[in-house]
C-alpha positions as CSV (number, residue, x, y, z in Angstrom):
1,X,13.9,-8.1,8.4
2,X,14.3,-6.0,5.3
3,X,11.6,-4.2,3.5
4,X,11.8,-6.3,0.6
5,X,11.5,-9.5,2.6
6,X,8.0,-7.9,4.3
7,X,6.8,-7.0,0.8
8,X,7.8,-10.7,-0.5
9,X,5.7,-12.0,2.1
10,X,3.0,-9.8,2.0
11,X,2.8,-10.7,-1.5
12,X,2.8,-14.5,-0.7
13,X,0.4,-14.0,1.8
14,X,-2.3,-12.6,-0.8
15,X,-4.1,-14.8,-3.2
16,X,-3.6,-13.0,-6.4
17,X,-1.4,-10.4,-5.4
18,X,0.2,-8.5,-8.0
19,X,2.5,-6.2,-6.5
20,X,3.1,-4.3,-3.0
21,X,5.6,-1.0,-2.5
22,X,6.6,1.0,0.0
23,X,7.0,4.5,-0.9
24,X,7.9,8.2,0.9
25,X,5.7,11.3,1.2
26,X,6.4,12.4,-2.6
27,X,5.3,8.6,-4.0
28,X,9.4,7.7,-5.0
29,X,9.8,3.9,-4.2
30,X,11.6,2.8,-1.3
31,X,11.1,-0.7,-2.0
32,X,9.2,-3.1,-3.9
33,X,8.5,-6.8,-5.2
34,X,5.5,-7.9,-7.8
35,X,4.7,-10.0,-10.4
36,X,4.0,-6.8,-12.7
37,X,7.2,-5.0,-14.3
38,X,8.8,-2.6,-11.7
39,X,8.2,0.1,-14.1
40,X,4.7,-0.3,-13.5
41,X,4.4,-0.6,-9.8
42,X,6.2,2.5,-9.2
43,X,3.9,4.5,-11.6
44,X,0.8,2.7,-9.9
45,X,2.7,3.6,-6.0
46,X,2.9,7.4,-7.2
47,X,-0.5,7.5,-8.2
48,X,-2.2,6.4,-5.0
49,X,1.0,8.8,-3.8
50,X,-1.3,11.4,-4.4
51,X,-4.6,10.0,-4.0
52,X,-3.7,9.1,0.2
53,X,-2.1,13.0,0.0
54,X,-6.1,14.3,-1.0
55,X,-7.4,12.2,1.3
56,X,-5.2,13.2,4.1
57,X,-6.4,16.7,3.2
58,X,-10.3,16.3,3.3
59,X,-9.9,13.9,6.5
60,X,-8.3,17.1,7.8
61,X,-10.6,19.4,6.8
62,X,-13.2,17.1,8.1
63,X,-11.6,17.3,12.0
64,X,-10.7,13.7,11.8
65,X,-7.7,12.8,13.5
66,X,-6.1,10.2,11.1
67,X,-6.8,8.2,7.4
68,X,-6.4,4.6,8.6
69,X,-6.6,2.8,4.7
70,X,-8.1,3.3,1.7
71,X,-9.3,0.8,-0.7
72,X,-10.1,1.2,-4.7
73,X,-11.9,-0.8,-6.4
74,X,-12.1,-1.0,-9.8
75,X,-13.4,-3.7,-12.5
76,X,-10.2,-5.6,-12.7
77,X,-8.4,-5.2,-9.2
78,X,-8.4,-3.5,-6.0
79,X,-6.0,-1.2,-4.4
80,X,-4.9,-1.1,-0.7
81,X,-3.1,2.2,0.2
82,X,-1.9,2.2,4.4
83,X,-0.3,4.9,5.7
84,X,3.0,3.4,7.5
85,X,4.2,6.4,9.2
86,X,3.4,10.6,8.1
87,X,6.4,10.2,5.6
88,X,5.9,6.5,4.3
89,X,3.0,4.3,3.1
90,X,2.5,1.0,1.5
91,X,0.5,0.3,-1.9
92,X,-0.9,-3.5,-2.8
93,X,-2.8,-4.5,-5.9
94,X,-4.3,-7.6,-6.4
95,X,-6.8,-8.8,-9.0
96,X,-10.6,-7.9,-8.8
97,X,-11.6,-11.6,-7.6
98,X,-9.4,-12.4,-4.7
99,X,-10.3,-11.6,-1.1
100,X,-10.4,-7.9,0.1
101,X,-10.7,-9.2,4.0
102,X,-7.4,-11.4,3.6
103,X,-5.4,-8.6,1.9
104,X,-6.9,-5.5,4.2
105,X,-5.6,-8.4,7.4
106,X,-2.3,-9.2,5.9
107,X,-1.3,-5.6,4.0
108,X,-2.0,-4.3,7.9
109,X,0.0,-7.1,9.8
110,X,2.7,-5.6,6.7
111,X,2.2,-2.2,8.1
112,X,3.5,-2.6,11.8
113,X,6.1,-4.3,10.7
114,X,7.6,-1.7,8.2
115,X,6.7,0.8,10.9
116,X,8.9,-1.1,13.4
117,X,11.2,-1.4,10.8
118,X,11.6,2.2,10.0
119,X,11.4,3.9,13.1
């Protein structure tokens, strides 16, 4: 199955998803599909490029073995970054009202399947 086709349906999956990307280590889009402009997603997959790259950091710094998720929460949507591999991860945004349990369950089921996928 493609990426796009795992993103489509990871989308689908989510009550009020807006978007979901997969991206590489430096936060360029591998692949994508949303209801926002493309423009947008990539800008917003960049962003939590960076945020998952800080976190990875402290985690480290922290002896943790591995950052598993991360999920941000702000007054109009939340944000699921999963790490997919060291070199890829997958971003989904959704709006503010919609169920974080369903979207943490399905964006993972996503994961080890673009994991299988890529290696």
């Amino acid at each position: 199955m493609s990426f796009r086709e795992l993103l489509g349906q990871l989308v689908a999956s989510v009550p009020g998803a807006q978007g979901a990307i997969l991206a590489d280590w430096e936060g360029e889009a591998v692949d994508q599909v949303g209801l926002i402009d493309d423009y947008d997603l990539k800008i917003i997959g960049a962003h939590k490029g960076v945020i998952l790259h800080n976190m990875r950091e402290v985690v480290a710094r922290l002896g943790d073995d591995q950052l598993s998720e991360i999920v941000i929460t702000t007054t109009q949507a939340q944000t699921l970054v999963l790490p997919v591999t060291n070199d890829y991860f997958l971003v989904l945004t959704l709006d503010r009202s919609d169920s974080l349990g369903r979207a943490l369950f399905e964006g993972r089921r996503c994961a080890q399947a673009l994991q299988r996928e890529i290696v």
